[in-house]
N, C-alpha and C positions, 0 to 999 in steps of 0.2 A: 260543529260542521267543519270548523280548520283540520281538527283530527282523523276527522272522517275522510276529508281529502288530503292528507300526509299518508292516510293508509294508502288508501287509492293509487295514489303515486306512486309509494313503495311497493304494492304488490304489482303494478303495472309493469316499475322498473326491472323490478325481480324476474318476472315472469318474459321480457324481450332481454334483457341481460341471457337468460339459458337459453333463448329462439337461437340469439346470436353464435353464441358458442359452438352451436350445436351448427346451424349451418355454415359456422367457419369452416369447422372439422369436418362434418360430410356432403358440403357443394352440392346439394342437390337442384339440378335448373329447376324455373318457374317455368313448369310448364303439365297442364292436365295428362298431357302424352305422356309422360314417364312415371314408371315405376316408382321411381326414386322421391319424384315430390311428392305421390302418396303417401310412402313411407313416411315422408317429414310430418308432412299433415298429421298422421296419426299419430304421432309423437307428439305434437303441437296440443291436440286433441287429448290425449292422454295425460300430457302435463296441466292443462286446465282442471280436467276432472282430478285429478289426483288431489292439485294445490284446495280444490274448493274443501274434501274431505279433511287435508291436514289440518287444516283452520279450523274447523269443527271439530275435531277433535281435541286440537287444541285449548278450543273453547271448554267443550267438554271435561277433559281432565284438570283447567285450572279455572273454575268456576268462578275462584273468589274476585278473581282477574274481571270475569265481566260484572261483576256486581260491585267492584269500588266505585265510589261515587268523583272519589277526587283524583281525575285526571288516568283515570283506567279508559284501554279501551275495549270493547264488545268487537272483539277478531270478526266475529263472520256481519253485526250488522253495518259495522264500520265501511264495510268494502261492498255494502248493498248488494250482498249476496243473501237469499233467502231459503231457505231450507225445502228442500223438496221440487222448489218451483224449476230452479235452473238446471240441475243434474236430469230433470225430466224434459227440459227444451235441447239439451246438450246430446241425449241418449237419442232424440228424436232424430236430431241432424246429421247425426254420425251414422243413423240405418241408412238417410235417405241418404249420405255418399254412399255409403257399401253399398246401397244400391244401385245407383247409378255408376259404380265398375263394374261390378257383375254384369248390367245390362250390357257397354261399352262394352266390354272383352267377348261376350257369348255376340253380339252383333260382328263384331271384331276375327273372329272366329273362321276355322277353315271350313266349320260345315257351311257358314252363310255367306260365307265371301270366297270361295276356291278359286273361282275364275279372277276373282281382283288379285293372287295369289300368283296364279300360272299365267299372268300376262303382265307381271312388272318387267322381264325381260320378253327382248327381241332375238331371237334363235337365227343365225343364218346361217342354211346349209352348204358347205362347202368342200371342195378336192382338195382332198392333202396333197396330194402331185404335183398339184399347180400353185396350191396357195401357201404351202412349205416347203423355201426353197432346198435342191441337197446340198445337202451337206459335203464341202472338196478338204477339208478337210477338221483334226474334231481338237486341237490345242486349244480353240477358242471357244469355245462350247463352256460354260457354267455349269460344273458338277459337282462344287462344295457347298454342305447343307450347314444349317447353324450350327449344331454342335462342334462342329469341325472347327467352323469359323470360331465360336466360342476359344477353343484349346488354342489354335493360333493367335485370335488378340489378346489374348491373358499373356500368355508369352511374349509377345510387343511389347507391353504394357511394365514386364518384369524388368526390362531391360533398359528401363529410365528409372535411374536411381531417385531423381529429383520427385517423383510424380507417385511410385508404387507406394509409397507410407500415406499417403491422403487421398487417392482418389481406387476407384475399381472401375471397369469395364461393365457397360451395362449389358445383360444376358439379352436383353430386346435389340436383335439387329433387325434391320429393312434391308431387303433386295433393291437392290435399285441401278440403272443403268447413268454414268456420267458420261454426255459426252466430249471428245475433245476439242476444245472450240477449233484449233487450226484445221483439221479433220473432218470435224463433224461425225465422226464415227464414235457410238455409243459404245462403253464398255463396261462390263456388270459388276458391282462389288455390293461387298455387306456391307454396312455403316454400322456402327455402336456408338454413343457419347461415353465421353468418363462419367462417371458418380462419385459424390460426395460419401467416402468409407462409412462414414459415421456423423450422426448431430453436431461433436465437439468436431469434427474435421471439415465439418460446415463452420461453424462460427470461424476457426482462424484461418478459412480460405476464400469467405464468401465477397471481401471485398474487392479480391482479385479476380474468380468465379476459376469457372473451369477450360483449361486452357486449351482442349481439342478434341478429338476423335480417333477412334482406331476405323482404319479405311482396309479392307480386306477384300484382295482382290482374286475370286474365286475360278479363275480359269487357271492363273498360275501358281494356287496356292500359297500366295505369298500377304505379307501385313504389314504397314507402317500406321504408324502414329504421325497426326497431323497436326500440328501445334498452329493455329491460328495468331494471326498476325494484327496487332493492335486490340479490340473487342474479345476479349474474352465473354464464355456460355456463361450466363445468369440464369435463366428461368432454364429449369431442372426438375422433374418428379423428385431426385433427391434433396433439393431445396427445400426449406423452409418459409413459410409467412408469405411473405407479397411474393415472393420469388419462387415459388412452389409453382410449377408447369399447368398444373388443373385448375389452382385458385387462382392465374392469373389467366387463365382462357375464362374461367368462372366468372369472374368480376368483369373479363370484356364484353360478352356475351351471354348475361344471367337465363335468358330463355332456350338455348339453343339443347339439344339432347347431344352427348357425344358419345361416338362411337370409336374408331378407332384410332389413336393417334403416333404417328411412326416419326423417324426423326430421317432428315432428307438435308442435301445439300444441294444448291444449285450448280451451274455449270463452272461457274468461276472458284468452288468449294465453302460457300460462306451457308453457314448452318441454320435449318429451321428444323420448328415442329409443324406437322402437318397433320389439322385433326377433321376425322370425316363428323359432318352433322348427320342425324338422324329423323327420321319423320314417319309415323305410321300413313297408310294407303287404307287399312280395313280399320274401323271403330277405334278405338282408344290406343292399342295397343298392336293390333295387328299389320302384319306386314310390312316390320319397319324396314325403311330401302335408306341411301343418302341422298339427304337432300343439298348441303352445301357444302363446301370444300372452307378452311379457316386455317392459313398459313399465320405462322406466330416467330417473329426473328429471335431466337435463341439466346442473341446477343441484346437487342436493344429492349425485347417485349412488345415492338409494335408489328402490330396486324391487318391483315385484311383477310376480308370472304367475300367468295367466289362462288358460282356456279359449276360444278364439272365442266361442262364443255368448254366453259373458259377460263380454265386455270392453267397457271402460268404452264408450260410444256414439258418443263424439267421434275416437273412434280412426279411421280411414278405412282405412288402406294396411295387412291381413293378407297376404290373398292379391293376389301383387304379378301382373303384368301378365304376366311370360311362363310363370308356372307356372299363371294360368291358359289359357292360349292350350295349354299340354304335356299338360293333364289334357284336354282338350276335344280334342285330336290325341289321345289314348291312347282315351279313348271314341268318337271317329267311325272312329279305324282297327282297334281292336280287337274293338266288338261282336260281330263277326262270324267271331273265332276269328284266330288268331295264319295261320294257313296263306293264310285270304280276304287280310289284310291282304298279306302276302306277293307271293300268284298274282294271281288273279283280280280282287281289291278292289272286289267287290260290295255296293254303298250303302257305301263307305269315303268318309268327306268327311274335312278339315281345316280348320284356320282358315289367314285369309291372315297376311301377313308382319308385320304389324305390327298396333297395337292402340291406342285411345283411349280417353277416361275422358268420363264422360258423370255428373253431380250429377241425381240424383232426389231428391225430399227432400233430408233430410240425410244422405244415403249418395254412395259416391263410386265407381262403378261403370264397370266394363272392358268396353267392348266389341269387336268383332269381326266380320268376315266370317265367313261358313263358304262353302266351294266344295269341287268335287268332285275326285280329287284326278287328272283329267283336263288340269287346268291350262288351261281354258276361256277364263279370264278373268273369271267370272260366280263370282255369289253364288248363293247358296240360301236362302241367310238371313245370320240374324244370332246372336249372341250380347248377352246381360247379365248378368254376373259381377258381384257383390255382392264386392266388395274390403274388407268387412271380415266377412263372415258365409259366403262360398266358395257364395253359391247362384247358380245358373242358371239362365235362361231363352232357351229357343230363339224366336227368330220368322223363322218362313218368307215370305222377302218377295225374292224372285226381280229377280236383276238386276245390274247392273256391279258389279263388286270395286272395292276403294274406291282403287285405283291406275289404274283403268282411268277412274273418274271425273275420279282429278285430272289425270290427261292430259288428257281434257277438258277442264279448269280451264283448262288452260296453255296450250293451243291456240286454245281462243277472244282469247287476249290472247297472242299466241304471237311479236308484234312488240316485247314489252315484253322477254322471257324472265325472264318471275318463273317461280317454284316455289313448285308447291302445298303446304301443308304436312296430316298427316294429318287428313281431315274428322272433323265429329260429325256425331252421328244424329240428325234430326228429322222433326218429325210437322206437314208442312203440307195441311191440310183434307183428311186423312187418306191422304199420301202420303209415301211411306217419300223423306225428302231428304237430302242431305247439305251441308254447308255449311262451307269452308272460306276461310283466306283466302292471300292470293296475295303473293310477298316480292317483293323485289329480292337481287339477287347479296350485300349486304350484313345483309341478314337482315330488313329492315324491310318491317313490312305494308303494300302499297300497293293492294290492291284487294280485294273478297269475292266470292264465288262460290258458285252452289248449283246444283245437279246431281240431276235427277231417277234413283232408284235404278232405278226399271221401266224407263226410258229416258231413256237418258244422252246424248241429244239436245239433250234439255230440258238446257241451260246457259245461266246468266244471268250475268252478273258487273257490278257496280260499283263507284264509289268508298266507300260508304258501306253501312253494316250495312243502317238502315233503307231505303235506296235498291234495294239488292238482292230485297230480301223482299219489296218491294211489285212490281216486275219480274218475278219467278218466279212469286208468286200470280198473277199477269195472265198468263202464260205455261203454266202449266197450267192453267188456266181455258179454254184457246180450242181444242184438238180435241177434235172431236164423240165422236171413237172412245176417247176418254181417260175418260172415265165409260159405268159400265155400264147400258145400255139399259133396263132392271124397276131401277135407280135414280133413272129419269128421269120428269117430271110433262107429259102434253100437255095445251096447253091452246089456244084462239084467242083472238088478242089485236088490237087495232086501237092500230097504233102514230099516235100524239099527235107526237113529236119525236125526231129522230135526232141522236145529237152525238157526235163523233172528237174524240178528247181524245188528243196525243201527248203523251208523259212518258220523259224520257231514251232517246227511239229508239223507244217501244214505242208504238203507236195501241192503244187501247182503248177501243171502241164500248158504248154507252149509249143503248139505245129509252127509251124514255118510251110507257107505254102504258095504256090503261085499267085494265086488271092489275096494275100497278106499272112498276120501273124493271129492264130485265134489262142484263148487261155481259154482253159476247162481247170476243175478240181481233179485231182488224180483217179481214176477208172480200172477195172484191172482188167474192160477190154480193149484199152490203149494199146497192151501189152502185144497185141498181135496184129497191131497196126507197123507195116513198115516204110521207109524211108520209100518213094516211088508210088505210093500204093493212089489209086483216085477214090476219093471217099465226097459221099454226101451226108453235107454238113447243116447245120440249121442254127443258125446264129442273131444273138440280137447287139449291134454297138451300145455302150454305154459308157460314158466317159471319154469318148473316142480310142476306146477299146474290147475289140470283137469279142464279145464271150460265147462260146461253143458250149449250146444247151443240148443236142443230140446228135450223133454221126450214124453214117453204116457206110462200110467197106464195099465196094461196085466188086462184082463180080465179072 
C-alpha cells in the first residue's frame, strides 16, 4: 500500500508539474468563454489519456517488472488504474464536452442570435456640417500612418548611442491624443516602448528595465525619445518570467479573456498598458464585445479595472480599430435578419477595408467608410467610433471609398509612383474632404493631397500642407453646379477691376466691385467681361469670402 501511494504521488506530481509548465507558457484564462481554455482542456485531457496507455505499455513490454515479487511495482495496478474501465469513462466525458461546444457556438451563432449581433451597437445619425467642425486650417491635422511612424522612431532610436545596442523600438504603436495640461488642448502622437533586443540583453538590463518611449508626433512629422525620470518600464511583452506584460495581467486577473492591449501614457507622460477585456453576448463564444477596461502601470505592475464609461479620461485605445469596423459589419449585415444578410442582402451595407483615427477634443476616434456590399467602389457614408467610450456615429455623405480616392492621389503624380497612405476626414467650407499624404518607395512623405469625397475629380496635390489647402479651397470654389442654387444670393454688381492671380498652377480671378470683392476659378468667359461693365452675379460667402458661383453680363 505505501508503494502504491509513492506511485500515486509521483504520477499525480508528474502529471501538475506538465499542467504547470504548460499553462506557464500559454496563459490561458479560466474561463468557459475562451477558445484558449478549451484548447488547455484538451491538452489536459489528452495528457491523461496518453500517460494511462504509456503505463500500460510499459507494463506490457517489461513484464518481469510486474511479476517480481520483492519490491517491484505493478505500473498500471499500482496507480488504481484499471484497464478498459477508465479510458471508456475518460472517452465518454470528452464527447460530452465536444458536445456541449458545438451546442454553445451553433446556439452562439449568427443564424440564431443576428439581432443580439446588429444591436451590441447604438448608430446615431448625424450632419457632417454641423457635427465636423471646418477645417481653417490643415498643419494640425494627423496624416502619419505607422509605417512612417515606424521609419521615423527607428531613427530616434539610432541616435542614442547608449540605448541602440540593447533595446529596439516596438513595431506596435497607439494613436493616441496627449493633452497639455496648461492648455488643455489635446494633441495626437504614436507612442511605441523600447524592447528588450534579445533574451541575454534581457538578463543584463532587466534590473534597471527599460528606460522610455519613442513619442512621435504625427502632424509635424517629427520624434523624440522620452527617457523617463526615476521608475524605469518592467513589465514588457519583451520581458521574461514575472515580468513578461501577459503573465503578469495573467496572474492578476486569471479569468478575464483579453483582447486588445496598447501602451498609453497619461497626461503628465508616465507609461501604462492598457488592456481591453472580452465577453461573449451570443452562447459560448459569440459576439464578443468589451467588457472591462484593465490599466496596468508599466513601471510598478500595479493595476486596476474599470468599466468603460469610467475609465480614467486620458486613456484613448478601448475599442481597438478592427472590432469596431466587425460590430459595425454585424449591424449593417444583420439588421435585417440572418437569412437577408445570407440571400437577398437588402439595405446590408459594411465598412470598407481599412480604418483611421481622427482627434476631436480629446478623444481619439476611428473612423470609416460604410459601402454597399455591392462592391461599388462608393461610400454612403461614414462612420465615428469613440475608441475609448464604443459610441457611434453615422454621416451619410455619398461618395468615393477612400481607396478609390487614393488612386486618385497617385495618379495625379503617377510619374513620381508614390503611395498614398490611408486619408483623414475633413471638413472644408462644408465639404466632406479627404486628405492624405503621398510616399516614395522608401516610405518618406513627399507630397499632400486632398480629394473631394462627392467628387473625386476634385484632386489637388502639393509639396506642402499649407500649399495644398489653399489649392483645393480655390478648386472647389469654382463650379457653378458644386453649390446649391436656394444657397446662392443674386445680386447686380458693376465691376471697378479685374485681376488673374496664378498660384502654383492654379488662376484664380478676383472682381472688385461696388459690392465688394468676389473670387471665381478662372473662366474663359471672364475674358469678355470689362472694367465698367453691370453684371449679375450669384454668390455664396464662405469664410467671409464672396465666392462667385455664376455671372451674366446685363445687356
Amino acid at each position: 500500500m505505501k508503494k502504491r501511494a509513492v506511485s500515486i504521488l509521483v504520477y499525480i506530481l508528474a502529471v501538475l508539474l506538465l499542467i504547470g509548465i504548460v499553462y506557464y507558457v500559454t496563459l490561458p484564462p479560466i474561463s468557459i468563454y475562451s477558445m484558449e481554455f478549451w484548447t488547455f482542456f484538451f491538452f489536459l485531457d489528452a495528457v491523461v489519456f496518453v500517460s494511462y496507455w504509456v503505463i500500460g505499455l510499459l507494463g506490457n513490454a517489461f513484464p518481469e517488472v510486474v511479476k517480481m515479487p520483492s519490491g517491484a511495482i505493478d505500473l498500471e495496478a499500482s496507480i488504481g488504474l484499471k484497464k478498459r474501465r477508465f479510458p471508456k469513462i475518460q472517452i465518454i466525458f470528452t464527447v460530452a464536452v465536444i458536445a456541449f461546444l458545438v451546442i454553445g457556438s451553433i446556439i452562439g451563432s449568427q443564424i440564431f442570435r443576428a439581432k443580439t449581433y446588429s444591436t451590441l451597437i447604438d448608430v446615431q445619425d448625424a450632419d457632417f456640417a454641423s457635427e465636423i467642425a471646418e477645417t481653417e486650417y490643415v498643419t494640425d491635422i494627423a496624416l502619419m500612418d505607422t509605417p512612417s511612424a515606424r521609419i521615423i522612431g527607428a531613427r530616434t532610436l539610432g541616435t542614442l548611442s547608449d540605448l541602440v545596442s540593447q533595446y529596439e523600438v516596438s513595431s506596435a504603436y497607439t494613436q493616441i491624443a496627449i493633452r497639455n495640461p496648461s492648455t488643455g488642448v489635446a494633441h495626437p502622437y504614436k507612442l511605441a516602448p523600447l524592447e528588450y533586443a534579445s533574451f541575454f540583453k534581457w538578463l543584463s538590463n532587466k534590473s534597471a528595465g527599460i528606460p522610455g518611449y519613442v513619442k512621435v508626433d504625427t502632424v509635424n512629422f517629427e520624434a523624440e525619445f522620452v527617457r523617463l525620470g526615476g521608475d524605469y518600464i518592467r513589465y514588457s511583452p519583451s520581458a521574461y518570467f514575472g515580468k513578461d506584460l501577459m503573465r503578469a495581467l495573467r496572474f492578476a486577473y486569471p479569468t478575464r479573456i483579453f483582447g486588445n492591449v496598447s501602451f498609453e501614457v497619461d497626461d503628465n507622460g508616465r507609461p501604462y498598458w492598457v488592456a481591453a477585456t472580452m465577453k461573449p453576448n451570443a452562447g459560448l463564444f459569440g459576439a464578443m464585445d468589451v467588457d472591462t477596461v484593465i490599466i496596468l502601470d508599466a513601471c510598478t505592475g500595479e493595476s486596476a479595472e474599470y468599466i468603460p464609461s469610467e475609465s480614467p479620461d486620458w486613456i484613448d485605445i478601448v475599442y481597438y480599430g478592427t472590432l469596431v469596423c466587425q460590430k459595425y459589419d454585424w449591424y449593417g449585415m444583420l439588421r435585417g435578419g440572418y437569412l437577408n444578410s445570407a440571400f437577398s442582402q437588402t439595405n446590408c451595407v459594411v465598412t470598407t477595408d481599412d480604418f483611421g483615427y481622427k482627434i476631436i477634443g480629446n478623444d481619439v476616434y476611428i473612423f470609416t467608410g460604410v459601402t454597399s456590399t455591392a462592391g461599388d467602389e462608393a461610400n454612403i457614408g461614414f462612420i465615428l467610433a469613440n475608441s475609448r467610450t464604443g459610441e457611434y456615429k453615422f454621416f451619410s455623405v455619398p461618395g468615393a471609398e477612400e481607396y478609390s480616392a487614393m488612386a486618385a492621389a497617385e495618379g495625379s503624380v503617377q510619374q513620381y509612383r508614390y503611395s498614398a497612405s490611408f486619408p483623414s476626414l475633413i471638413n472644408v467650407n462644408g465639404e466632406a474632404t479627404y486628405i492624405m499624404v503621398l510616399k516614395d518607395a522608401s516610405g518618406i512623405v513627399k507630397m499632400y493631397s486632398m480629394v473631394n469625397v462627392k467628387n473625386y475629380n476634385i484632386v489637388v496635390t502639393s509639396d506642402t500642407q499649407e500649399d495644398v489647402f489653399r489649392r483645393y479651397k480655390a478648386a472647389i470654389a469654382a463650379p457653378a453646379g458644386s453649390v446649391p442654387s436656394d444657397a446662392l444670393t443674386s445680386e447686380d454688381i458693376t465691376v471697378d477691376e479685374i485681376l488673374y492671380i496664378t498660384q502654383a498652377g492654379e488662376t484664380v480671378v478676383y472682381l472688385k466691385s461696388d459690392k465688394g470683392v468676389f473670387r471665381t476659378s478662372f473662366d474663359e468667359k471672364l475674358l469678355f467681361i470689362e472694367e465698367g461693365d453691370t453684371i449679375t452675379v450669384r454668390y455664396l460667402v464662405k469664410e467671409d469670402v464672396t465666392i462667385l458661383s455664376a455671372f451674366e453680363v446685363k445687356k
